[in-house]
Backbone as a printed PyTorch tensor [residue, N CA C, xyz], in Angstrom:
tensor([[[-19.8200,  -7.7680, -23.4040],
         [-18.9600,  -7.8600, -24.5570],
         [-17.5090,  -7.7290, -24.0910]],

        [[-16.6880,  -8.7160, -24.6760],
         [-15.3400,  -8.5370, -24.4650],
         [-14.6560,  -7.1410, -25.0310]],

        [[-13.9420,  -6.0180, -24.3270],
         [-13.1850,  -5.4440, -25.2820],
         [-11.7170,  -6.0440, -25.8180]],

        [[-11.1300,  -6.6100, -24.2220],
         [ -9.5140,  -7.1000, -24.5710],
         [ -9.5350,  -8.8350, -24.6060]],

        [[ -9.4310,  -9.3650, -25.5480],
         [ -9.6580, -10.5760, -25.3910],
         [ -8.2410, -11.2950, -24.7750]],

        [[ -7.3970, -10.7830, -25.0960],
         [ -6.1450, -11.3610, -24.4350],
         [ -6.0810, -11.5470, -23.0540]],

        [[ -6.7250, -10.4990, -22.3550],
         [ -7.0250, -10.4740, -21.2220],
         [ -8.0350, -10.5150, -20.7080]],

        [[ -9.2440, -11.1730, -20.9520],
         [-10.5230, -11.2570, -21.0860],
         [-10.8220, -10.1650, -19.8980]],

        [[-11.1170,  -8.9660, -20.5790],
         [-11.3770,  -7.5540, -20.0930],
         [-12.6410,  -7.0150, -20.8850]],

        [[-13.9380,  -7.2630, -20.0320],
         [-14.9480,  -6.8950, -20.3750],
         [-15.1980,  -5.4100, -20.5480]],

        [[-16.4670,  -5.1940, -21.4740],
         [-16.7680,  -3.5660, -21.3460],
         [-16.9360,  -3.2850, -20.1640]],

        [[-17.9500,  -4.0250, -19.3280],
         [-18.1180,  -3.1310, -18.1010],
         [-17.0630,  -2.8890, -16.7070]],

        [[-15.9210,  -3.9760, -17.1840],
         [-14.8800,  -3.4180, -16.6990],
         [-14.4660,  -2.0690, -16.9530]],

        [[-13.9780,  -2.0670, -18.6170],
         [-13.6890,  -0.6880, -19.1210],
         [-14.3470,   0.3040, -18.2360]],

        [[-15.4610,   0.5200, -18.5940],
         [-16.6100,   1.7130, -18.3800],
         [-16.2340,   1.7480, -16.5390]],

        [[-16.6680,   0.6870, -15.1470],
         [-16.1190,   1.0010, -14.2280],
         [-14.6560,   1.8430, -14.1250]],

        [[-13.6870,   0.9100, -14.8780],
         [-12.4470,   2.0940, -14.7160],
         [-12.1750,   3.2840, -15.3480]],

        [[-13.2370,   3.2630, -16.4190],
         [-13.6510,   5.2110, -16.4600],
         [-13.6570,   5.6990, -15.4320]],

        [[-15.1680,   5.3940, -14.9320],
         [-15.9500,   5.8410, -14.1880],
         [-15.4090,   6.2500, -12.5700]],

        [[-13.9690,   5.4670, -12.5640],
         [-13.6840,   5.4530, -11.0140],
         [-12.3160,   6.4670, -11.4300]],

        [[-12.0640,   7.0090, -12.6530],
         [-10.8190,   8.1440, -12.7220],
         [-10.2220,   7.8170, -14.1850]],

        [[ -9.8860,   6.8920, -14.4880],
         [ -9.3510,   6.4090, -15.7780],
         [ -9.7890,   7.1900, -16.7170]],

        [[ -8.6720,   7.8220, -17.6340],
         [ -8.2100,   8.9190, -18.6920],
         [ -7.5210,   9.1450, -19.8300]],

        [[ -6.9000,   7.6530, -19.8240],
         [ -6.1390,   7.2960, -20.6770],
         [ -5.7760,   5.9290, -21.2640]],

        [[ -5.5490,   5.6220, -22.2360],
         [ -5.0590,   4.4740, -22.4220],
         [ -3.7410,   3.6240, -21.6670]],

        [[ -2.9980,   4.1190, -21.3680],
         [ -2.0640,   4.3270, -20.3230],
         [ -2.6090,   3.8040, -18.7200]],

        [[ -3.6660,   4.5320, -18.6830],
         [ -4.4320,   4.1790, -16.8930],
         [ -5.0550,   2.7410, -17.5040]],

        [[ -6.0300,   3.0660, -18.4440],
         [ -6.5240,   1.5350, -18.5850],
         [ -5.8450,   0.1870, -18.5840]],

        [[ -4.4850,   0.2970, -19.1600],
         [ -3.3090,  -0.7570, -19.1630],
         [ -2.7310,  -1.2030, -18.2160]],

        [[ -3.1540,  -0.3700, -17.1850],
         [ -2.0330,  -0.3060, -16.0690],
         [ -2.7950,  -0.8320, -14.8600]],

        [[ -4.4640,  -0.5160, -15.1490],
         [ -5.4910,  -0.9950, -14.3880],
         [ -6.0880,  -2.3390, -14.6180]],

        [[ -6.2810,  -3.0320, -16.0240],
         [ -6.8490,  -3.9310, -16.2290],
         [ -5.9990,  -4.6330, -17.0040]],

        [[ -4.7150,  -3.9980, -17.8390],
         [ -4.2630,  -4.5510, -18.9820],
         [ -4.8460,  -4.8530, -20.2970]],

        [[ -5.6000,  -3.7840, -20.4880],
         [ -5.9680,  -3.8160, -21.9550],
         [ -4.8200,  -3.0090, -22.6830]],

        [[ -4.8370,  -3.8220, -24.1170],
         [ -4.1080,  -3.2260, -24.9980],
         [ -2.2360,  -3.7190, -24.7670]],

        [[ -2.1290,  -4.6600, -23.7620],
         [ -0.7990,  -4.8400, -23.3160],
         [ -0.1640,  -6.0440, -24.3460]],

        [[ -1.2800,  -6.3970, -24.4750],
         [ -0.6720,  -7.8620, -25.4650],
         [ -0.7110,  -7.5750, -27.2610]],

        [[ -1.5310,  -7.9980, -27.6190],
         [ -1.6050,  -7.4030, -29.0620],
         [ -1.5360,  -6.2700, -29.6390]],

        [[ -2.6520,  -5.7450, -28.4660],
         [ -2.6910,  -4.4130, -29.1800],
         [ -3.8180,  -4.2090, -30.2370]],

        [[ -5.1780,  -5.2460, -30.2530],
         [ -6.1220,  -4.7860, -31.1850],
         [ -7.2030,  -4.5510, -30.7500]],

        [[ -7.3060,  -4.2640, -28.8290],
         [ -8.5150,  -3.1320, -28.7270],
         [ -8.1750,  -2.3370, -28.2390]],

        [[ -7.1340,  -1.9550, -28.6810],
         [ -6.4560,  -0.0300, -28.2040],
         [ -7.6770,   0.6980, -28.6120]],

        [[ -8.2330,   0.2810, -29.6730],
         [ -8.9140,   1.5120, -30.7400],
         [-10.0090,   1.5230, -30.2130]],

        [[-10.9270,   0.2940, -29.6020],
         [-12.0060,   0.1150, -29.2850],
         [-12.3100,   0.7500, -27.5120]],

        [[-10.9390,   0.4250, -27.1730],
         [-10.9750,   0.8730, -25.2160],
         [-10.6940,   2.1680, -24.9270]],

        [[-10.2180,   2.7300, -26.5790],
         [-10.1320,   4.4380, -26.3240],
         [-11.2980,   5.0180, -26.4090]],

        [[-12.2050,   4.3420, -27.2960],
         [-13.9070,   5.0930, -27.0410],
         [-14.9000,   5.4090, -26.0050]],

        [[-14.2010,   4.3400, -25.0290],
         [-14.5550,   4.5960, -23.7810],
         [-14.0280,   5.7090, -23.1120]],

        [[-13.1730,   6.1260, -23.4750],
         [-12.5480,   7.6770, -22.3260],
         [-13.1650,   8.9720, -22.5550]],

        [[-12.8250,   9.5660, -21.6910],
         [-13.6270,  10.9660, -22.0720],
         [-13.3260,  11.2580, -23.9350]],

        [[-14.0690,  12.1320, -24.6120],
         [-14.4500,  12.3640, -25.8710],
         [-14.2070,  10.8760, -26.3910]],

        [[-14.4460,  10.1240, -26.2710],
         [-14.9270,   9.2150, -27.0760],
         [-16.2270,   8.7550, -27.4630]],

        [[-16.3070,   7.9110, -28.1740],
         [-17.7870,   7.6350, -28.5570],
         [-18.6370,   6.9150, -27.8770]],

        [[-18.1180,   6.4900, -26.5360],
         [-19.0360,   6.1000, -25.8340],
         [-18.7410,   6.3030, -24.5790]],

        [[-18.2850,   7.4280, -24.5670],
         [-17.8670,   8.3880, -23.2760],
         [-19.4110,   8.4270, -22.3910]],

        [[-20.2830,   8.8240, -22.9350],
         [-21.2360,   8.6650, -22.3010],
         [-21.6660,   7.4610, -21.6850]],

        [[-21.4990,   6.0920, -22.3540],
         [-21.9440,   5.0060, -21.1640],
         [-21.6250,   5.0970, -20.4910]],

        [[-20.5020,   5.8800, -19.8490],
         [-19.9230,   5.9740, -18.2450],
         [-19.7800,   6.6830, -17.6720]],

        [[-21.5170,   6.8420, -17.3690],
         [-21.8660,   8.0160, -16.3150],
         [-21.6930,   7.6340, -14.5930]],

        [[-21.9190,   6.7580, -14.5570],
         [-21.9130,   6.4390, -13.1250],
         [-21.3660,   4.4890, -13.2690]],

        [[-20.7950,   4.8030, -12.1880],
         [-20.6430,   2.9140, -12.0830],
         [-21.8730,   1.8550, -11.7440]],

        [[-22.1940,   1.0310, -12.6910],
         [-22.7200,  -0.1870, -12.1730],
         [-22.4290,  -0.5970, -11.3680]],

        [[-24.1350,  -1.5580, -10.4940],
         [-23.9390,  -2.1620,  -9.0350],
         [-23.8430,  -3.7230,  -9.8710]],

        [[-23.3700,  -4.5450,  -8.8760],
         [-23.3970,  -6.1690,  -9.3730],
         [-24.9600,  -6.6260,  -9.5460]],

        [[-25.0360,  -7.2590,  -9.9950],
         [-26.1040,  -8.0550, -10.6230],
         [-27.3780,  -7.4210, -11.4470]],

        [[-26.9790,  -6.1240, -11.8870],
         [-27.8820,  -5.1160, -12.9950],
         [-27.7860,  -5.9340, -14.4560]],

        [[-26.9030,  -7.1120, -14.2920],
         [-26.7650,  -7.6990, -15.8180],
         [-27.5790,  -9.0190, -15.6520]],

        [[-28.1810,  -9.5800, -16.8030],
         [-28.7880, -10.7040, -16.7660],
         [-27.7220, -11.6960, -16.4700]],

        [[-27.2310, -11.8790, -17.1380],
         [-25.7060, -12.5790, -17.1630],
         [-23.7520, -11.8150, -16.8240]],

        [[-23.5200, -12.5460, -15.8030],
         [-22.3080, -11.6330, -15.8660],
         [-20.9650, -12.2240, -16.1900]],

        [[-20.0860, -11.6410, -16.5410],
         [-18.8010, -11.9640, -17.0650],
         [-17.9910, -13.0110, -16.3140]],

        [[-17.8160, -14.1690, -16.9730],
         [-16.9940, -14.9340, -16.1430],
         [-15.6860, -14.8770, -15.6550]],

        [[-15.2110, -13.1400, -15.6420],
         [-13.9930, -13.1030, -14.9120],
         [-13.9280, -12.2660, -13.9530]],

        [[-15.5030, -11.6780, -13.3210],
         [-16.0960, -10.8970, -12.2590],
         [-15.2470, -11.5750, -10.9980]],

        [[-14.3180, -10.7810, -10.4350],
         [-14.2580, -10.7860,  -9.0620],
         [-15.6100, -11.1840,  -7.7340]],

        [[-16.4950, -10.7820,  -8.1770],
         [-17.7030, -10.7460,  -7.6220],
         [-18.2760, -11.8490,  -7.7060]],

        [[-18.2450, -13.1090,  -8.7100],
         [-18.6950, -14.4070,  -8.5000],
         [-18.1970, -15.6680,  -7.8610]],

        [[-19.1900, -16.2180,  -7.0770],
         [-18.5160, -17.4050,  -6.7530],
         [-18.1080, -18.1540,  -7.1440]],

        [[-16.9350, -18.9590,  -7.2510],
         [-16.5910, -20.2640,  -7.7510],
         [-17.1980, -21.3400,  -8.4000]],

        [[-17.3960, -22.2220,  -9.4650],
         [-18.4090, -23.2120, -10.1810],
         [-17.7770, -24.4290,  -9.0570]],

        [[-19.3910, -25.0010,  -8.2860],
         [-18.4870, -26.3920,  -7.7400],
         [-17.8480, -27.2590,  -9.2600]],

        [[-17.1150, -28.2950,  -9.2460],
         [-16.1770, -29.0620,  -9.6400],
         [-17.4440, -30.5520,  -9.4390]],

        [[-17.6580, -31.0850, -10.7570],
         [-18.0600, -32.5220, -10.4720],
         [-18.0210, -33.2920, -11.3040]],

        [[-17.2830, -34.4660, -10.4370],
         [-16.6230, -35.7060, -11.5970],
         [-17.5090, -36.3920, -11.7320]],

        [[-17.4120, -36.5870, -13.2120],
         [-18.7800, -37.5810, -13.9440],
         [-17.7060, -38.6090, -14.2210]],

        [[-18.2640, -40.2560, -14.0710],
         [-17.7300, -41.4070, -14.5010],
         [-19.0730, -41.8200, -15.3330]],

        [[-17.9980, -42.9760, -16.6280],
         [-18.9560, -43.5830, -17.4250],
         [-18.9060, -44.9850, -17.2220]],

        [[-20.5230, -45.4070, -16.7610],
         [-20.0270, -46.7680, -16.4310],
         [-19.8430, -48.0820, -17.8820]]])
């Protein structure tokens, strides 16, 4: 799930930069850039920090490929080859 769409900043981004020290809305902005543009998942990327409401999903960091599908702005994936279709 997207939290920052401006910056297409997934949850499990969020939850990793809990998980690796992140404390604030402030660290999260500064780490991923959520909340820098609009400003309408401040509310949603603060639930992720400690006492929030889903403080608990981020007990430990996820390894790569624990997701069926992963986010298409993963550092971790390879490149889509490129292929030109002609119509004859």
């Amino acid at each position: 799930m997207f939290i920052c769409v401006c910056n297409a900043v997934t949850e499990r981004q969020v939850q990793a930069a809990v998980a690796a020290g992140a404390s604030s809305l402030s660290d999260l902005e500064a780490q991923l850039g959520v909340g820098g543009c609009c400003g309408c998942c401040r509310e949603t990327a603060a639930e992720y920090l400690p006492g929030g409401r889903y403080a608990g999903c981020v007990t430990e960091a996820q390894s790569a490929g624990t997701f069926e599908n992963d986010a298409a702005n993963d550092d971790s994936l390879q490149p889509l080859e490129v292929v030109a279709v002609s119509r004859a």
